[in-house]
C-alpha positions as semicolon CSV with decimal commas, in nm:
position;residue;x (nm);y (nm);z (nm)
1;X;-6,322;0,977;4,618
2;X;-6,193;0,782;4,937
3;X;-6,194;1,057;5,169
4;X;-6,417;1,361;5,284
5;X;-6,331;1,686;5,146
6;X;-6,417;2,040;5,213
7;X;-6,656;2,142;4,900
8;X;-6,691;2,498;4,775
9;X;-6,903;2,646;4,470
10;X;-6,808;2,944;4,337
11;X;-7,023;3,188;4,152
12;X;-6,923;3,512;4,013
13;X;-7,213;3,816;4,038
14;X;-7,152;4,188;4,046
15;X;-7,210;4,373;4,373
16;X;-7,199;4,803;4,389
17;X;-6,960;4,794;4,054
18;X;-6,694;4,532;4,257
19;X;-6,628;4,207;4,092
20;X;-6,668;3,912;4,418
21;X;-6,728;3,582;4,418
22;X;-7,049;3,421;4,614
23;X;-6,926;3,086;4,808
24;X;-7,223;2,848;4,840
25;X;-7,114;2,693;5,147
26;X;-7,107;2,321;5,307
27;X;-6,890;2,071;5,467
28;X;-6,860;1,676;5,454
29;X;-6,660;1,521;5,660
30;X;-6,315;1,602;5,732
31;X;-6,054;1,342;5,557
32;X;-5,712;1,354;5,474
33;X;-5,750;1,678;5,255
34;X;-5,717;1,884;5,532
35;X;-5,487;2,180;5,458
36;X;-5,403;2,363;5,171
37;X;-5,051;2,444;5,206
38;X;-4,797;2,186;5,015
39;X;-4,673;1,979;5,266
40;X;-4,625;1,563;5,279
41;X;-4,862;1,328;5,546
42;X;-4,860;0,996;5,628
43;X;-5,181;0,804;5,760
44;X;-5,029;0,493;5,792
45;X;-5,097;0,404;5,432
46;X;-4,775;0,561;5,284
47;X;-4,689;0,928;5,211
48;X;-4,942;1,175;5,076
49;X;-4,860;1,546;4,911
50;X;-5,149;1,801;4,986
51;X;-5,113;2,124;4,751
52;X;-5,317;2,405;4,563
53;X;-5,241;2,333;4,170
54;X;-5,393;2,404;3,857
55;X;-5,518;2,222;3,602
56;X;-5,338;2,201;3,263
57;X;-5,562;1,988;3,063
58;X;-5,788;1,648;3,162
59;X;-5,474;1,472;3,311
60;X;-5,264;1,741;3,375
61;X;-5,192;1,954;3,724
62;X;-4,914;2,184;3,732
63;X;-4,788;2,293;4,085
64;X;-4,727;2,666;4,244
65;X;-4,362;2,564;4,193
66;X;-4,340;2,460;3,847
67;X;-4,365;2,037;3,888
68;X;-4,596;1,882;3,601
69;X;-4,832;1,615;3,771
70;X;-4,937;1,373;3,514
71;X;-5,263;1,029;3,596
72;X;-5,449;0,819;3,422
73;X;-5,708;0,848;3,688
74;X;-5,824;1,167;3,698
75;X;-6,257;1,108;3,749
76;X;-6,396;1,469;3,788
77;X;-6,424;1,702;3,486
78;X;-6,217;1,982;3,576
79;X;-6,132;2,229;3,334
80;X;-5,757;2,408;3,233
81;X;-5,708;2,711;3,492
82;X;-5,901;2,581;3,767
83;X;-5,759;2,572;4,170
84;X;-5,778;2,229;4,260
85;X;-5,663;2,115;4,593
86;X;-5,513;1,777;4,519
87;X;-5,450;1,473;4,756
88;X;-5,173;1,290;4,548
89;X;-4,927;1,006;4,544
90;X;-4,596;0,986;4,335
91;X;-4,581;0,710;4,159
92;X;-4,256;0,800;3,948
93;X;-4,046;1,072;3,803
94;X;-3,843;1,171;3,452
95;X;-3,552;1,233;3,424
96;X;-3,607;1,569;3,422
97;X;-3,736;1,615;3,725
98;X;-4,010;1,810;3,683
99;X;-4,269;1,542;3,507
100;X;-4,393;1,348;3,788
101;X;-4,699;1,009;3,747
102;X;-4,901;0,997;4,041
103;X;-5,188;0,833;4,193
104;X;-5,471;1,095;4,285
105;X;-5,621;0,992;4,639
106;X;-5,894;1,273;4,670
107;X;-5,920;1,587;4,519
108;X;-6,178;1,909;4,537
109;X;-6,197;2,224;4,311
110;X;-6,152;2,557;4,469
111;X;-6,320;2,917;4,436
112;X;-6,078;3,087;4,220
113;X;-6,102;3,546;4,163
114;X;-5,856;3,755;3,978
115;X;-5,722;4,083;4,227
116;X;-6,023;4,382;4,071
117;X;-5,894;4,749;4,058
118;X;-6,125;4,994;4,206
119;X;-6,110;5,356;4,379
120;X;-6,045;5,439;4,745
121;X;-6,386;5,529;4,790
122;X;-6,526;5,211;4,674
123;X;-6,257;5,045;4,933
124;X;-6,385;5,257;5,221
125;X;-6,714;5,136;5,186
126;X;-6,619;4,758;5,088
127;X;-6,777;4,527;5,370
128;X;-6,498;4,368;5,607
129;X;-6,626;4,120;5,777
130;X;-6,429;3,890;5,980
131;X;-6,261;3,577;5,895
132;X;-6,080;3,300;6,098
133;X;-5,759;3,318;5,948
134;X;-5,562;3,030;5,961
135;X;-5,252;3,137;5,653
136;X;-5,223;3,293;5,357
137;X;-4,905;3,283;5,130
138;X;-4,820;3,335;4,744
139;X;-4,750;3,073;4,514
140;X;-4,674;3,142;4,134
141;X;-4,931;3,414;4,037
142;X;-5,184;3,301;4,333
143;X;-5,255;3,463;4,640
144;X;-5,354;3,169;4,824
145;X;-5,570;3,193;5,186
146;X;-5,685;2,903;5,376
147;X;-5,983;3,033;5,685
148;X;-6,235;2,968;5,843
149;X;-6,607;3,183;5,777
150;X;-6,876;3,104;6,010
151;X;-7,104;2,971;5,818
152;X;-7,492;2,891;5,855
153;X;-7,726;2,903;5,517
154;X;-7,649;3,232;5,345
155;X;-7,381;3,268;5,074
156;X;-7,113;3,499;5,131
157;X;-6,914;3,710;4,870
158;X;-6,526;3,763;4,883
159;X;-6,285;3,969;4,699
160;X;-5,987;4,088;4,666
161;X;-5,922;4,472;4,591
162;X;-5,666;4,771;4,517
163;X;-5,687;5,139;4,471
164;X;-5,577;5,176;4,096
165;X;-5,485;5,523;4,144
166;X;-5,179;5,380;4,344
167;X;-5,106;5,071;4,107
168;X;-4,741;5,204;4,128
169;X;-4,652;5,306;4,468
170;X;-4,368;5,186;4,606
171;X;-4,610;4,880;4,835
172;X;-4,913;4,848;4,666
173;X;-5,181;4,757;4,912
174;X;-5,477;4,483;4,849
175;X;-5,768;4,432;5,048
176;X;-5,943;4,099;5,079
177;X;-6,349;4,161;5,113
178;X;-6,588;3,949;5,312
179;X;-6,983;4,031;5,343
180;X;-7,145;3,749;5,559
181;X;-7,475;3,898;5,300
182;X;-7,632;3,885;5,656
183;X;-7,584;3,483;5,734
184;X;-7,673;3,390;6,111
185;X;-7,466;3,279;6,336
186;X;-7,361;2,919;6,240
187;X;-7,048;2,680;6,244
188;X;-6,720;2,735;6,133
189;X;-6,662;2,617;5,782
190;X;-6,325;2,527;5,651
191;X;-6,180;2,699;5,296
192;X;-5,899;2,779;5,072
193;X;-5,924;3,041;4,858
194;X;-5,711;3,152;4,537
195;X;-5,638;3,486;4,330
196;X;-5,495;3,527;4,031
197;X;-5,263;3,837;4,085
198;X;-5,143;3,818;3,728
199;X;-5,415;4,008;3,554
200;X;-5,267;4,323;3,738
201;X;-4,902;4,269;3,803
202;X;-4,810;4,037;3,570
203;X;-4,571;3,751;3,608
204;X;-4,456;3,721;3,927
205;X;-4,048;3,854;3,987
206;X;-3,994;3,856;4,346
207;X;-3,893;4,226;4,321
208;X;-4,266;4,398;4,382
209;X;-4,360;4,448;4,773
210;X;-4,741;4,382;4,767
211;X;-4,939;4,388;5,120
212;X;-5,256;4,240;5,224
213;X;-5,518;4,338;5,480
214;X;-5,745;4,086;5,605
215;X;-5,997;4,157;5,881
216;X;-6,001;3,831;6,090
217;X;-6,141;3,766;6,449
218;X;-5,836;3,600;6,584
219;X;-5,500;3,828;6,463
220;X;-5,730;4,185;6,407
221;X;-5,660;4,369;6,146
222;X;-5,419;4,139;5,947
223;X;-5,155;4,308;5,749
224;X;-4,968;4,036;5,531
225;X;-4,657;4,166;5,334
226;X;-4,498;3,995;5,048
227;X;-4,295;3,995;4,757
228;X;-4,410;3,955;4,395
């Protein structure tokens, strides 16, 4: 790869009957994959796209919006349903449309959780810590967040939660988890994260209002509202 990239290592363990994921942390340096949300750079070299996709097979991404990504140069041995966040080119299109060739300039596989029903005393007593968040959106069945955790040696476990006692109220309420597992102070270290919300809620509709409460130490007590 021809550029630095934020690296995270994902590692599923149980904790007090919750399903998280532990993030081994570190950080090279900072290239042109820089942000997770879709959106087109230039660094002087020609335009770049920088999304979340997933991977469809050894040559194969397929965007949040439906767009097929197809190369001949893909070097790292991802696997079908991983979060990838890709650094791309296009190279050319079908007629279509939706089939595009491109040129991969840098890529790096993101942690990756499914949304994990529990009780409301089991949410009460999930840990909260603090996050720097920078956004969080949905894209196809993904909740998608891209933060900041300060970081030092220690790996920290996330998650992503509901009551399932009120899997069919009107807003159904998630709660993203954080426990530092007691990490020191450190630096800030960059991160996208992605959950699969169709486990629960199936295929996304736009009709379902879904919330999200993230504890972060620059907005408070985040509540994010969307529609799934």
């Amino acid at each position: 790869m021809n550029c630095g990239t934020v690296i995270r290592t994902c590692q599923k363990s149980s904790i007090a009957g919750l399903t998280r994921y532990s993030l081994l942390l570190f950080i090279a340096v900072a290239g042109f994959l820089c942000s997770c949300k879709d959106k087109t750079v230039d660094y002087g070299l020609g335009a770049y796209f920088v999304e979340i996709v997933t991977v469809q097979g050894e040559n194969q991404f397929l965007t949040d919006n439906g767009k097929t990504l197809v190369t001949t140069e893909n070097k790292k041995n991802y696997i079908t349903g991983d979060r990838v966040l890709l650094n791309y080119t296009l190279l050319s299109s079908t007629d279509s449309g939706n089939d595009f060739n491109v040129k991969i300039n840098g890529s790096a596989k993101i942690p990756l959780g499914k949304l994990t029903l529990t009780n409301d005393s089991a949410i009460k007593a999930s840990p909260r810590d603090p996050v720097q968040l920078e956004s969080v959106w949905i894209g196809s069945a993904y909740l998608n967040m891209q933060l900041y955790i300060n970081y030092m040696s220690a790996s920290h476990k996330v998650g992503l939660i509901a009551d399932s006692t009120l899997l069919h109220s009107d807003t159904l309420r998630l709660y993203f988890t954080h426990d530092t597992n007691n990490d020191p102070p450190g630096y800030p270290s960059y991160t996208c994260l992605s959950f699969d919300l169709k486990n629960i809620l199936g295929s996304p509709a736009k009709m379902r209002p879904i919330s999200v409460q993230i504890n972060t130490g620059n907005y408070g007590n985040k509540i994010c509202e969307f529609m799934y």
